[in-house]
C-alpha positions in Angstrom: 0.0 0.0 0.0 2.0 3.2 -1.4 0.6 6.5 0.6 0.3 9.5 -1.4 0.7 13.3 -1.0 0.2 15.7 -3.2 1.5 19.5 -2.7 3.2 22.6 -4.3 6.6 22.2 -3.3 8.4 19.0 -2.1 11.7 19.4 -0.8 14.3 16.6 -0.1 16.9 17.2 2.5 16.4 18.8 6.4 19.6 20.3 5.9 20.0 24.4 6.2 18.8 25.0 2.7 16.1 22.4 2.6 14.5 23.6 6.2 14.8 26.9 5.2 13.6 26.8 1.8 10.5 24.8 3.7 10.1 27.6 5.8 10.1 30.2 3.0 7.5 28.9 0.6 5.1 27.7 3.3 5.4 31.2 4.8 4.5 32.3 1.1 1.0 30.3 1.5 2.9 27.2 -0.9 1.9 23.8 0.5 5.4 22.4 1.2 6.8 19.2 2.6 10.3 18.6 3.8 11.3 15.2 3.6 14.8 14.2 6.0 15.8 10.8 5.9 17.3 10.5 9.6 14.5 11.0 12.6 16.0 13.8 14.1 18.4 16.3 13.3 21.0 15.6 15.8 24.4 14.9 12.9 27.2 15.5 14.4 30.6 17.2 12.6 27.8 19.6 10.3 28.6 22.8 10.2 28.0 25.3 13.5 28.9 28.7 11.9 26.6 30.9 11.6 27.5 34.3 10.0 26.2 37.8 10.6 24.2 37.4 6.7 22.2 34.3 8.1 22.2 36.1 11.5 20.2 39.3 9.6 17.9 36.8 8.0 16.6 35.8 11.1 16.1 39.4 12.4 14.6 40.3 8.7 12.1 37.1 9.7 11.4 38.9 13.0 12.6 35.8 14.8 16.6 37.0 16.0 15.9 37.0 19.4 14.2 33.9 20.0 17.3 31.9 17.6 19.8 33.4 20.1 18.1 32.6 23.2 19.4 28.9 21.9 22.5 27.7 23.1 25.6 29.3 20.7 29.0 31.2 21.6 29.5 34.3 20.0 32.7 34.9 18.1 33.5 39.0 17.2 37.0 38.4 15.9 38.7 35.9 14.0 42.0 34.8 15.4 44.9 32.1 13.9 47.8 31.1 15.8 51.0 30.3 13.2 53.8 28.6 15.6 54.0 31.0 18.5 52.4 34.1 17.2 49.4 35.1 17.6 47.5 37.0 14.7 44.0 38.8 14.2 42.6 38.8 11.2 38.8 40.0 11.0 37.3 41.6 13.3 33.4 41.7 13.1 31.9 44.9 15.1 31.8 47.3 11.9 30.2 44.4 10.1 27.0 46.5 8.0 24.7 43.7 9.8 22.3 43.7 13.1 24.4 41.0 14.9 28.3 41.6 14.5 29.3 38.3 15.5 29.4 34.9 14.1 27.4 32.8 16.4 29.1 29.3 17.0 25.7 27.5 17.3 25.6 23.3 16.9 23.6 22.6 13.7 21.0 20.3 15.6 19.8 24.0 17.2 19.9 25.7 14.3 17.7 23.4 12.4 15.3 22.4 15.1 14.6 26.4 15.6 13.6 26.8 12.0 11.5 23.9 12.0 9.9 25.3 15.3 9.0 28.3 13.4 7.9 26.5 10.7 5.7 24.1 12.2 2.6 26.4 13.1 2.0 27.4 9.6 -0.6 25.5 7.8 1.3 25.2 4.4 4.2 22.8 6.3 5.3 19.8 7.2 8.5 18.6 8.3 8.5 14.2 7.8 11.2 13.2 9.1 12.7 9.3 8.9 11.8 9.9 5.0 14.5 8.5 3.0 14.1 9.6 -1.0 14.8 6.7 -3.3 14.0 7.7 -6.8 12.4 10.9 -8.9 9.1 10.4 -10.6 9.2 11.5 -14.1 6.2 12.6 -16.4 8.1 12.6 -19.8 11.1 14.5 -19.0 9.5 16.4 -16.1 10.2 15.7 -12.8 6.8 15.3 -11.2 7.4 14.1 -7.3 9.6 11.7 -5.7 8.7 8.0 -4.2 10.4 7.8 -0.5 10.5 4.8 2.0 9.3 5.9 5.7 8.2 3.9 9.1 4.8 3.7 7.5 5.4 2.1 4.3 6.2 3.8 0.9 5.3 7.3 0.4 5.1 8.8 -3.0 4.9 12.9 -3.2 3.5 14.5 -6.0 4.4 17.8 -6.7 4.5 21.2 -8.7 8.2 21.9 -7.8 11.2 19.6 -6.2 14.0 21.3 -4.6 17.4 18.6 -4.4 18.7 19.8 -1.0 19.8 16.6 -0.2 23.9 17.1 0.1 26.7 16.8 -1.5 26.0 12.7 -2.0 22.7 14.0 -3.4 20.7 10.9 -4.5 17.9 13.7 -6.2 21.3 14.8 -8.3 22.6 11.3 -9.3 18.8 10.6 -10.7 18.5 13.9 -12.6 21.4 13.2 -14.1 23.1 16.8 -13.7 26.8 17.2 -13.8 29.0 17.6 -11.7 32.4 19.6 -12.6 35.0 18.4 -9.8 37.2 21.7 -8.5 39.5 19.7 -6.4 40.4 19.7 -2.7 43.5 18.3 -1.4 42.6 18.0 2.0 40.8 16.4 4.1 39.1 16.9 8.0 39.4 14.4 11.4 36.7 15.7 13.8 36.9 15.1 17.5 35.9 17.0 20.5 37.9 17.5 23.4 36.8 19.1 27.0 36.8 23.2 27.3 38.9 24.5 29.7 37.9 27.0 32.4 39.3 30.0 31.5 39.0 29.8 28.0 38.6 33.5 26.2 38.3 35.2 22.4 41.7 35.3 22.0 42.7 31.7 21.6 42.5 31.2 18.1 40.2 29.1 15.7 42.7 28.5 13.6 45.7 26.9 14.5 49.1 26.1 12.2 52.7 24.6 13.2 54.9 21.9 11.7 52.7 20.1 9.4 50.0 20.3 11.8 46.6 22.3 10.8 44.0 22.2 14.0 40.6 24.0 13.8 39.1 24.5 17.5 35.1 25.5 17.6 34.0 26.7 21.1 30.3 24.6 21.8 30.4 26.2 25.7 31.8 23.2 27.3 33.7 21.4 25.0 35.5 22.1 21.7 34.5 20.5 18.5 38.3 20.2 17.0 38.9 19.8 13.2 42.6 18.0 12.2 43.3 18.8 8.6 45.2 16.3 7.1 46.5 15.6 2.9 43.9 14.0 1.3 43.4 10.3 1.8 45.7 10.4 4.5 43.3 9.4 7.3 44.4 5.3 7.8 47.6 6.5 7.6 47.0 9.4 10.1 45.4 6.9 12.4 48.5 4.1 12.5 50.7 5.3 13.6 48.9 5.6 17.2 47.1 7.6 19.6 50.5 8.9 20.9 51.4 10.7 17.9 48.1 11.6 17.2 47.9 14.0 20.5 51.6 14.9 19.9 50.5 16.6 16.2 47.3 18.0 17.1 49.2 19.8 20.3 52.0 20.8 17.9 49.8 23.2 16.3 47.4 24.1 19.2 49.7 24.0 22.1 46.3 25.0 24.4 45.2 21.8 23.6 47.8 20.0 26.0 46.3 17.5 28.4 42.5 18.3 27.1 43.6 16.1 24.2 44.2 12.9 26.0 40.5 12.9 26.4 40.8 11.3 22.9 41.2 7.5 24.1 40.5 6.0 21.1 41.0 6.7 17.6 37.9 5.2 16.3 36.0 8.4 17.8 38.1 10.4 15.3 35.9 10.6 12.2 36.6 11.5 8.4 35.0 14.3 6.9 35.7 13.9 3.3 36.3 17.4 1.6 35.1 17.7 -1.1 34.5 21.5 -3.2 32.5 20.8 -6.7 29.4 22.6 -8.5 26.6 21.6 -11.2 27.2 23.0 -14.3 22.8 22.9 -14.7 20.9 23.7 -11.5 17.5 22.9 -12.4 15.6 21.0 -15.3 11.3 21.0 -15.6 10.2 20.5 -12.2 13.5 20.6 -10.3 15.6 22.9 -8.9 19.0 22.1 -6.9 20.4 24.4 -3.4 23.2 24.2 -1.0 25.3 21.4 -1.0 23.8 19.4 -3.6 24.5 22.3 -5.8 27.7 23.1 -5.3 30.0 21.7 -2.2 32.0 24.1 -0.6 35.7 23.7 1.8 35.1 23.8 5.1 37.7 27.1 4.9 35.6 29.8 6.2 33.0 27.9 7.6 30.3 29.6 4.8 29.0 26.5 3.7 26.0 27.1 5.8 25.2 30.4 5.4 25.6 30.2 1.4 23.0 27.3 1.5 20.9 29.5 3.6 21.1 32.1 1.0 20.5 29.8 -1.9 16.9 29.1 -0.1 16.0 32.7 0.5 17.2 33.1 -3.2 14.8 30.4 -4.4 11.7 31.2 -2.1 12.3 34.9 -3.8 11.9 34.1 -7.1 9.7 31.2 -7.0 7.7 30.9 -3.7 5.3 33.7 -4.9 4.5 32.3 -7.9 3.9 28.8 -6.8 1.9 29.8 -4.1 -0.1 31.7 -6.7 -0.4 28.6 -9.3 1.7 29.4 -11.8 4.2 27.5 -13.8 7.5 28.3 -12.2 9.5 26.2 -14.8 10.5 28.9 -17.0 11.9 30.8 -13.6 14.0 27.9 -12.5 17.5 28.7 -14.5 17.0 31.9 -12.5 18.5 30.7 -9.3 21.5 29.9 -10.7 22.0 32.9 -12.9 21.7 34.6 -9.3 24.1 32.9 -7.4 26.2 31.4 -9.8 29.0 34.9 -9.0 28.8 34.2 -5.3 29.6 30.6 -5.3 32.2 31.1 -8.2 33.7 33.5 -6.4 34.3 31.4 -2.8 35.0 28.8 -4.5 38.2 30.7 -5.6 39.3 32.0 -2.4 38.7 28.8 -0.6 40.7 26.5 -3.2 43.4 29.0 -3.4 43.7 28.5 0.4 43.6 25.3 0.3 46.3 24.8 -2.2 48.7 27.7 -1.5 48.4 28.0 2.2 47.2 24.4 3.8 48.3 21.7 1.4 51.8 23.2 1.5 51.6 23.7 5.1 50.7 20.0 5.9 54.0 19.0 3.7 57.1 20.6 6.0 57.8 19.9 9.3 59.0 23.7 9.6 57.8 25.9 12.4 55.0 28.0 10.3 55.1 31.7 10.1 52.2 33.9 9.3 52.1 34.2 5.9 52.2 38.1 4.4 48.7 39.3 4.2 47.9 37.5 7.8 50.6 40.3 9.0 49.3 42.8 7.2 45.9 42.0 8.7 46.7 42.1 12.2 48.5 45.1 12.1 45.5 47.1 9.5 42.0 47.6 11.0 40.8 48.3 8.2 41.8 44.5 6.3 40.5 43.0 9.6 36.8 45.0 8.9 37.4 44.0 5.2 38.2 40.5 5.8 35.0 40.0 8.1 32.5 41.6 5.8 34.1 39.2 3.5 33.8 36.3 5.6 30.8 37.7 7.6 28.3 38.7 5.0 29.9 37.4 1.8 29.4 38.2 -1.6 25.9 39.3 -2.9 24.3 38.3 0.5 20.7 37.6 -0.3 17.7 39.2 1.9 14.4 38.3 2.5 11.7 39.5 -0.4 9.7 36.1 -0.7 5.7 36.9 0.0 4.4 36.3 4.0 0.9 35.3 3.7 1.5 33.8 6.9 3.3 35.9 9.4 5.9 33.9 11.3 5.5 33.9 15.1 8.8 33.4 17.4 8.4 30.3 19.5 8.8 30.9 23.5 
C-alpha cells in the first residue's frame, strides 16, 4: 500500500537549505513538505557557523531573538595562531549587519529552531525518517519523488522539487546533472575535546605549526576540534597511534595540552571527506537544486551554511510567490543559478586558493610555520580586519528576504 501526498513544493533534505527553503515557501502560502531521511536532526561534525548574513535573515524574519536565546558562543573576531604568534585577522563589530558576530551554534539547534517556526504554519510539514529513493518523471519532467518511511512507501507529488539533499545527493545522481570536480587536497578528522575553564576570544580558531593544521570550535563546554590532514591520509594518520596523534594535534594548538588525552581512542576520530564541486545545470522542468547538492564548498571559512541558507531565500524569492499563486515556475528555475552562480564562483576561488597555496603546502614541512604576508598585514591594518569580516561575515551578494508572507511567522517561547 503506497501512501500518497500531493503538494506545491516538495523538498528533499532537512539540511540548512532544505528547512529553510521549507520555511520560506510555506510562509509564502505554498503547501510544502520537507522530507529528512534521519528521525531527528541531531548529525554530528555539520557545520555550526553561523554568520552575521544568516544572523540578519533571522532578524529580517522577525525571529533573532528567539534563535539566540538557543544555546551558541558568539565569536566577534577571528584569530589564527602560526607557531608562536598570535595573529587577528577579522574583526566583526563594523560588520553592515544587526548582529556583528558569528554565532558558534551546533547545527542540531539551528535546524530544530527553524523547523519550530515552521511548524505552526498550515502550508508545512516537516517528515522526518523519510529517505528519497528515486524521482518520478512525467516525460522529462520531474513530477514528485517515491520515499520509503516507518509507515510504508510514500510517494509525493508535486508542482516543484527542490534537491537539498547534500553533496552525495541521490535527487542529483537521478536527474542526471553534472557535476564539474574543483579539487580539494585535504581532508578533516573531527573530535571534541573538553573546554577548559578560563578559555577566552583570544585563543585562536585557527591553528598552524609543523605540518599540523587544527581548527578549534568553542560549543560552551567542550571544543569541536577539526585536524586537517593531505587527502586520503586518514588510515595513515590513524596508524601510527594515539601517541602521535595528540603529539601533532598539540603541535599546532599547544592550548590543547592534556585536554587532548580525552581522545582515548581513535575510532572516535571521524573522516570528513572534503570535497568542493558545482553543477554545471541547476535545475531541469520540475526541479531545482540548493546548497550542497548544488555546489559543495571547503570547510575554509565555515560559509558552507550560510551560502545554503542564502541559496533558499534566493529560491523562495523568485519562485515561492508564484507557486503559491499557481503558476508554472519552470521557465523561472534557471533563475537561481544565474543569481548565485557569482557568489559561489567566487568562494570557491578563495577557498581553493587557500587550500592549495596555504594548507596543502603547510601539511608538507615539518618547519615551524610563520604567518604568511597578508595575515601580518591583517593584524597590524583595522581596516583589512573590517574587510576580511565583511568578506567572511556577509559574503558576496548576500541575499535578503523578499519572498511573499501570507503567513506571518510567530517566534516560538
Amino acid at each position: 500500500m503506497v501512501n500518497q501526498l500531493d503538494v506545491d513544493c516538495c523538498v528533499v533534505g532537512g539540511g540548512p537549505a532544505g528547512v529553510m527553503a521549507g520555511l520560506l515557501f510555506a510562509r509564502a502560502g505554498a503547501r510544502t513538505v520537507v522530507l529528512e531521511k534521519h528521525g531527528d536532526f541531531l548529525r554530528d561534525f555539520r557545520g555550526d557557523t553561523v554568520h552575521p548574513s544568516t544572523l540578519e535573515l533571522m532578524h529580517e524574519l522577525g525571529v533573532l531573538e528567539a534563535f539566540l536565546a538557543r544555546p551558541h558562543q558568539q565569536l566577534s573576531r577571528l584569530s589564527a595562531r602560526f607557531g608562536d604568534e598570535l595573529v587577528h585577522l577579522a574583526d566583526f563589530s563594523h560588520c553592515n549587519t544587526t548582529c556583528k558576530f558569528i554565532a558558534l551554534m551546533p547545527q542540531w539547534h539551528f535546524l530544530d529552531f527553524l523547523n519550530s517556526v515552521a511548524s505552526p504554519l498550515p502550508t508545512y510539514q516537516l517528515r522526518q525518517s523519510a529517505e528519497v529513493t528515486d524521482l518520478i518523471f512525467d516525460g522529462e519532467r520531474v513530477a514528485g519523488v517515491h520515499a520509503e518511511t516507518p509507515e510504508g512507501p510514500l510517494e509525493v507529488r508535486a508542482k516543484l522539487v527542490i534537491g537539498a539533499d547534500g553533496r552525495g545527493s541521490l535527487v542529483r545522481d537521478r536527474a542526471g546533472f553534472e557535476v564539474e570536480d574543483i579539487g580539494a587536497p585535504i581532508d578533516v578528522l573531527w573530535f571534541k575535546v573538553p573546554r577548559p575553564e578560563g578559555f577566552h576570544e583570544e585563543e585562536p580558531l585557527f591553528n598552524m605549526n609543523k605540518g599540523s593544521v587544527v581548527i578549534t570550535i568553542d560549543r560552551g563546554d567542550y571544543f569541536q576540534c577539526a585536524f586537517v590532514i593531505p587527502k586520503g591520509a586518514a588510515e595513515n594518520v590513524k596508524g601510527k597511534g594515539l601517541e602521535h596523534f595528540h603529539s601533532v594535534v598539540v603541535t599546532a594548538a599547544p592550548h590543547l595540552a592534556g585536554l587532548v588525552d580525552a581522545v582515548t581512542d581513535l575510532d572516535a576520530v571521524k573522516l570528513l571527506t572534503v570535497t568542493v564541486d558545482r553543477l554545471k545545470i541547476w535545475s531541469r522542468p520540475g526541479l531545482l537544486m540548493i546548497g550542497d547538492s548544488a555546489h559543495a564548498m571547503s570547510p575554509i571559512g565555515g560559509v558552507g551554511i550560510n551560502l545554503a541558507v542564502q541559496d533558499a531565500v534566493a529560491a523562495a524569492n523568485l519562485l515561492a510567490g508564484p507557486l503559491a499563486e499557481g503558476q508554472d515556475v519552470d521557465p523561472l528555475l534557471p533563475g537561481l543559478r544565474e543569481r548565485r552562480l557569482w557568489p559561489i564562483k567566487a568562494t570557491q576561488f578563495v577557498q581553493v586558493q587557500a587550500q592549495n597555496r596555504l594548507i596543502a603546502p603547510a601539511l608538507e614541512t615539518s618547519k615551524p610555520s610563520k604567518p604568511p604576508l597578508p595575515a601580518r598585514l591583517a593584524s597590524r591594518m583595522p581596516f583589512l580586519q573590517h574587510r576580511l569580516a565583511s568578506v567572511i561575515g556577509v559574503g558576496v551578494r548576500p541575499e535578503h528576504i523578499q519572498s511573499p508572507e501570507k503567513y506571518p511567522l510567530r517566534p516560538p517561547r
